[in-house]
C-alpha positions as CSV (number, residue, x, y, z in Angstrom):
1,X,12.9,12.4,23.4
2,X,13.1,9.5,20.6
3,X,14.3,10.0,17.4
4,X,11.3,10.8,15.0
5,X,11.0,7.7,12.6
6,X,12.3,7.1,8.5
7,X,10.1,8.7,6.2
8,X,8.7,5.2,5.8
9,X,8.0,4.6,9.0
10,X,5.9,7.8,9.1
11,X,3.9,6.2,5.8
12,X,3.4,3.1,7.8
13,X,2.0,5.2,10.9
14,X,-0.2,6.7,8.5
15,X,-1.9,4.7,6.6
16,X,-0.3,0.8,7.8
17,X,-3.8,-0.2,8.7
18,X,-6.9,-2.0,6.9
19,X,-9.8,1.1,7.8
20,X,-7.7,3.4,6.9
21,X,-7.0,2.1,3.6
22,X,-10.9,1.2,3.0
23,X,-11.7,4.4,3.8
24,X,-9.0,6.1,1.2
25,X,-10.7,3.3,-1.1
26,X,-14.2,5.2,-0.8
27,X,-13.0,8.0,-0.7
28,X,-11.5,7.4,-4.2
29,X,-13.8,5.3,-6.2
30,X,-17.4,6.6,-4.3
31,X,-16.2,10.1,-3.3
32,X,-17.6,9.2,-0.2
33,X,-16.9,12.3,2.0
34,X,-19.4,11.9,5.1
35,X,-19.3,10.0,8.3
36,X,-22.6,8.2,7.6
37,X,-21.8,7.0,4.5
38,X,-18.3,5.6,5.2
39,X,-20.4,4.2,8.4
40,X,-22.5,2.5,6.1
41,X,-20.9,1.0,2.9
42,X,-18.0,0.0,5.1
43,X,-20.3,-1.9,8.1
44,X,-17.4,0.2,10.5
45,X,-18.8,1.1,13.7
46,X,-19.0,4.8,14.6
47,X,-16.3,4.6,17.7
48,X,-13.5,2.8,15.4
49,X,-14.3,5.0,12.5
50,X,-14.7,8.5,14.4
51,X,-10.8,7.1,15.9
52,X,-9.6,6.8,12.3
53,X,-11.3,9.8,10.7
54,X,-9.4,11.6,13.7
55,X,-6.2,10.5,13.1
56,X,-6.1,11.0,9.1
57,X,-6.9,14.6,10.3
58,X,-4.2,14.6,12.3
59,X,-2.1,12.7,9.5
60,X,-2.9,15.7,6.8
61,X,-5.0,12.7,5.0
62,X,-8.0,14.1,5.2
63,X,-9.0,18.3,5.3
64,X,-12.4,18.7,7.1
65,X,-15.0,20.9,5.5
66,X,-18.1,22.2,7.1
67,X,-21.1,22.6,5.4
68,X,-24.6,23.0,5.9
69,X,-27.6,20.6,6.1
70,X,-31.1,21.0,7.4
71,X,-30.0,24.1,8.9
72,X,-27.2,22.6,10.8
73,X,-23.6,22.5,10.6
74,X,-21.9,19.5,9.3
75,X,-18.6,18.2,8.2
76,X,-17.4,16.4,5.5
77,X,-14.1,15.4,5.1
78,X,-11.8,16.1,1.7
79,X,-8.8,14.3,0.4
80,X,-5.5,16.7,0.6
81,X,-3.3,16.8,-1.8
82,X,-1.3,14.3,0.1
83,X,-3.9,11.7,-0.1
84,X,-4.8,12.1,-3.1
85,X,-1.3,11.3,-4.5
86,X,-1.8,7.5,-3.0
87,X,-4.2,6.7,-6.1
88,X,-1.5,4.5,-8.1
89,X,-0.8,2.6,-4.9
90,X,-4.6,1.9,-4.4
91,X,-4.5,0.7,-8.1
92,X,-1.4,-1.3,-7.8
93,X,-3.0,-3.0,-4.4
94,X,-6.5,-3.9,-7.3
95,X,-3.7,-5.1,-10.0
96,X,-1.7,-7.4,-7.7
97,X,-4.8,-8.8,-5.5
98,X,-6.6,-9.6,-9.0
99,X,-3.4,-11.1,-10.2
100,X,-2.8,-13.7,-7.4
101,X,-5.3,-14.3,-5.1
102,X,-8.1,-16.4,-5.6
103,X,-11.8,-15.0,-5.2
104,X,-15.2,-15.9,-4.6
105,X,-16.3,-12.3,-5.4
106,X,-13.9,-10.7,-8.6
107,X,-12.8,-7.4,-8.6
108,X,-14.0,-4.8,-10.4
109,X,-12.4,-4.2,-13.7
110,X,-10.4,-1.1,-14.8
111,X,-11.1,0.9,-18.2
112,X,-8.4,3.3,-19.4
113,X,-10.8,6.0,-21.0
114,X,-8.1,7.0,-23.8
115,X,-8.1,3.5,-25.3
116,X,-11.8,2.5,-24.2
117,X,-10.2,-1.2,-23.1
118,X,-10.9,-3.6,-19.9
119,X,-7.1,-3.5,-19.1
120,X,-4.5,-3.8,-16.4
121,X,-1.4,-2.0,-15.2
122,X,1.7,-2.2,-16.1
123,X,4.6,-1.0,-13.3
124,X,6.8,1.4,-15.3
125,X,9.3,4.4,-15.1
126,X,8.7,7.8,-15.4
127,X,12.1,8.9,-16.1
128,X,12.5,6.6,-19.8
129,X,9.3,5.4,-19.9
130,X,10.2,1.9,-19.4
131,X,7.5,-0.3,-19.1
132,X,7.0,-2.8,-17.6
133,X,10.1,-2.6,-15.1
134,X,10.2,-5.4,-12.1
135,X,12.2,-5.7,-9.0
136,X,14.6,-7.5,-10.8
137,X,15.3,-4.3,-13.2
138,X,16.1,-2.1,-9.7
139,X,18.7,-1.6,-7.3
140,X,18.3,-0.5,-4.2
141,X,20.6,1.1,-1.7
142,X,19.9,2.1,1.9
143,X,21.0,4.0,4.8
144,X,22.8,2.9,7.4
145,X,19.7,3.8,9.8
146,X,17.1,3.1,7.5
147,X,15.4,0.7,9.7
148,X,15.8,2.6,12.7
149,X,12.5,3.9,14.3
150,X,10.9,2.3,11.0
151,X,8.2,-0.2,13.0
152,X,6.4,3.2,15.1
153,X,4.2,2.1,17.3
154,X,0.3,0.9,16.6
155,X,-2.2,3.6,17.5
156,X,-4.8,0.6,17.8
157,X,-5.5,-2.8,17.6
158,X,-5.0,-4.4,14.3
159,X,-8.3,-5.7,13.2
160,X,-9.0,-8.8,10.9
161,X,-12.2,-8.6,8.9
162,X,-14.1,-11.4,7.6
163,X,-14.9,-11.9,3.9
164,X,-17.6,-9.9,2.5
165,X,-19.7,-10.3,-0.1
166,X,-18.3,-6.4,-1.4
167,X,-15.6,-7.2,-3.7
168,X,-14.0,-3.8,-3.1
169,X,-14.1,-4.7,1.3
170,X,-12.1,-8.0,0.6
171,X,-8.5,-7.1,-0.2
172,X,-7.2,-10.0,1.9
173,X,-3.5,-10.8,1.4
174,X,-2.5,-7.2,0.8
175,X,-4.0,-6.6,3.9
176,X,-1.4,-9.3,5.3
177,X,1.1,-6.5,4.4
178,X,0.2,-3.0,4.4
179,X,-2.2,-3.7,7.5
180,X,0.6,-4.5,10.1
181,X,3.9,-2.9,10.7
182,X,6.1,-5.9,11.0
183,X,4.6,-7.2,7.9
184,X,5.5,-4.8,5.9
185,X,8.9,-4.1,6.9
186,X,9.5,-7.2,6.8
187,X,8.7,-7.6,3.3
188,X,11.1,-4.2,2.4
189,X,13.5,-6.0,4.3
190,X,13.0,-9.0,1.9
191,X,13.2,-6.9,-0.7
192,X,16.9,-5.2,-0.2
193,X,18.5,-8.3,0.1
194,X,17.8,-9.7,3.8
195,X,17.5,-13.7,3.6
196,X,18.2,-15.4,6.8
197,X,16.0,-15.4,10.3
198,X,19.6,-13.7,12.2
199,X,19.6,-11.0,9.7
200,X,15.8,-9.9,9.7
201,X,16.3,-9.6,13.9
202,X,19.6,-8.0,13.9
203,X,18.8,-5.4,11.4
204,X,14.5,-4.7,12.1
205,X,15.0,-5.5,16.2
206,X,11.8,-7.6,15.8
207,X,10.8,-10.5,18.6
208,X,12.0,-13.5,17.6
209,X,8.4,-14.8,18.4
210,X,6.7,-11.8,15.7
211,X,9.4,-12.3,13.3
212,X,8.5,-16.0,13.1
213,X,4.9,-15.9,13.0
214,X,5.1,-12.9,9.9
215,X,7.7,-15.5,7.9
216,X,5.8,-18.4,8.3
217,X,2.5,-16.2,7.2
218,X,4.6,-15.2,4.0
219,X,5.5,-18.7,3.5
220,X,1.6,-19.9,3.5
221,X,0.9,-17.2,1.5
222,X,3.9,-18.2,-1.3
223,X,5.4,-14.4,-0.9
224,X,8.1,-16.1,0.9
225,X,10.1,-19.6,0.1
226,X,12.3,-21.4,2.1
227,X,15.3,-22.2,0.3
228,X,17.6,-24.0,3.1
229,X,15.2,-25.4,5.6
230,X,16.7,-26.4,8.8
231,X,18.1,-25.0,12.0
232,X,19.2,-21.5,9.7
233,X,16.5,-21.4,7.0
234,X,17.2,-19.0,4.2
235,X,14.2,-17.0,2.8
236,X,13.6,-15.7,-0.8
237,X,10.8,-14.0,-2.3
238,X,8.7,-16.2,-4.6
239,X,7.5,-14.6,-8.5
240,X,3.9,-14.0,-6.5
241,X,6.7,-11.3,-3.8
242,X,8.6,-10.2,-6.3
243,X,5.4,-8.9,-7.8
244,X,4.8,-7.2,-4.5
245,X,7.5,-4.4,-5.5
246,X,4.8,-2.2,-7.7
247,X,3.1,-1.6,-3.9
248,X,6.6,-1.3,-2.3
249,X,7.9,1.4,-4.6
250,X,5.0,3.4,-4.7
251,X,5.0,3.3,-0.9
252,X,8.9,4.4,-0.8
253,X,8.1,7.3,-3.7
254,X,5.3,8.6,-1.6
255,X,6.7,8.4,2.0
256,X,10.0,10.2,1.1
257,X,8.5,13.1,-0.9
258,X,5.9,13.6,1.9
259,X,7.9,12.9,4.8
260,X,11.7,13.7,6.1
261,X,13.6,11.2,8.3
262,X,16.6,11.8,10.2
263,X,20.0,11.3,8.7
264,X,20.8,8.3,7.3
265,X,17.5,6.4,7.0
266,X,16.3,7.4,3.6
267,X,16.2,4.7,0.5
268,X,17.0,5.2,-3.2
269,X,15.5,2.9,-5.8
270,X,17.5,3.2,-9.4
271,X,16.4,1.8,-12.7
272,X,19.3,-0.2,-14.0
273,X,18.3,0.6,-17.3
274,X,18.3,4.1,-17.5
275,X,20.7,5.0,-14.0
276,X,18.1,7.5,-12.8
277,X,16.3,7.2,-9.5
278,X,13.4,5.1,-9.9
279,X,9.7,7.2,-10.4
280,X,7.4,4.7,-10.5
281,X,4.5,5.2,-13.0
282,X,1.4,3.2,-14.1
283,X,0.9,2.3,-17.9
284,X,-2.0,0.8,-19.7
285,X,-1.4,-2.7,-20.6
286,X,-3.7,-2.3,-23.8
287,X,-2.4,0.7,-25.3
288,X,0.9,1.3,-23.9
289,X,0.1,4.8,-22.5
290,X,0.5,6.7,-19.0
291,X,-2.7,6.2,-17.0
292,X,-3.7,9.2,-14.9
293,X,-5.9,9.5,-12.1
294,X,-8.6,10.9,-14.2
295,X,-8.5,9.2,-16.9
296,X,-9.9,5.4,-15.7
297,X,-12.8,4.2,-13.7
298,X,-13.4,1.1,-12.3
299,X,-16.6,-1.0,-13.6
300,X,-18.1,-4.1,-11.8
301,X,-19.8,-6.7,-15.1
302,X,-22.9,-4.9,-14.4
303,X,-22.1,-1.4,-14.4
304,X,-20.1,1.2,-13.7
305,X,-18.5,1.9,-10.2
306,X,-17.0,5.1,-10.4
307,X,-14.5,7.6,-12.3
């Protein structure tokens, strides 16, 4: 029987894939709860979205509640408590997309109800209340196993969408990431030091022919540079990856107090400043303060979106 994966690779199971985060998305900002209207204000067709709606079940995602509608018996579906603890990495996804990726469509704009501004987020620590703290201000040490078992298996095909007219469908180059396996442990990889083509294969067990076509995507994207082209180039994250790391440690925070991995594969995250391990936070860039889940809403120029 194999080895169960990290804790991370059991995040990346879960929710490593593009419908799964739209549909947390909706979830979130519509309180969309029913199959018809995911169906609808995502264009998904039923058989892919039935499949996902299945496995977030499955995942502890999702809690499904019946209830009762033209004298029939329906269900809804509810975030858990799990879920619902993936809102900062849904607004950390908005923050970096609307930082450095060109749009045809903008993104909705957050407000921070306590300070009444149009703002941003700032990444920052929960333990001193540093803010903000970047990838630069961390240290990161890892198991010897930590990438064991990491890249689980696909449950289905990875699907590319098309750009929408929807600003909130359109998440394109995180979706480079978060919506493939290999993408995104490659990236973490990136992140704790790994620089040369040998090392990434060596330590992630990836095809040569995978782990080429995910560095060159990172290099067209500028998450990735090449530093020493040639025969043995050496990679290093550009300003635009570095940024990445909000997403990253909200990923790591979330996977390892959800999930347990075997021996040896976990991954601690430390604030050099303060020498605790690092609980990442978001803070209002206008005012300064903690932003809780409640307490903004995202508003398109013409409205308001949700709460």
């Amino acid at each position: 029987m194999a080895e169960r994966p990290s804790a991370i690779g059991q995040a990346l199971l879960a929710i490593s894939d593009q419908w799964t985060l739209l549909i947390l998305q909706r979830a979130f900002l519509r309180h969309v709860r029913r199959f018809a209207d995911w169906r609808d204000e995502l264009g998904m067709s039923e058989s892919v979205l039935a499949n996902r709606l299945k496995e977030m079940v499955a995942g502890g995602l999702l809690r499904p509640s019946p209830y009762r509608e033209q004298g029939r018996t329906r269900t809804e579906y509810l975030l858990s408590e799990q879920a619902i603890e993936l809102w900062p990495l849904l607004v950390e996804i908005w923050s970096w997309e609307r930082r450095w990726v060109p749009r045809r469509h903008g993104l909705p704009e957050l407000v921070h109800d306590a300070c009444g501004k149009r703002t941003d987020v700032h990444l920052g620590c929960a333990s001193c209340a540093a803010a903000p703290v970047t990838a630069r201000d961390t240290g990161t040490v890892r198991g010897a196993a930590t990438f064991a078992q990491v890249t689980v298996p696909r449950l289905h095909r990875r699907t590319v969408r098309p750009e929408t007219g929807d600003p909130l469908s359109y998440l394109p180059e995180t979706f480079e990431v978060l919506g493939d396996r290999w993408s995104t442990v490659i990236l973490a990889a990136a992140f704790l030091g790994l620089r040369r083509f040998a090392d990434f294969q060596a330590e992630l067990g990836v095809a040569p022919s995978v782990l080429a076509d995910r560095l060159r995507r990172f290099t067209e994207l500028d998450v990735l540079a090449v530093e020493e082209p040639g025969a043995r180039p050496r990679y290093r994250l550009t300003d635009k990856g570095l940024d990445f790391f909000g997403i990253f440690a909200f990923l790591v925070d979330w996977a390892q107090r959800w999930y347990a991995g075997p021996p040896g594969t976990g991954l601690r995250i430390t604030h050099r400043a303060c020498g605790t391990a690092f609980r990442p936070c978001l803070r209002c860039r206008s005012c300064g303060e903690v932003i809780g889940r409640t307490g903004i809403r995202f508003v398109p120029h013409d409205g308001e979106i949700s709460r």
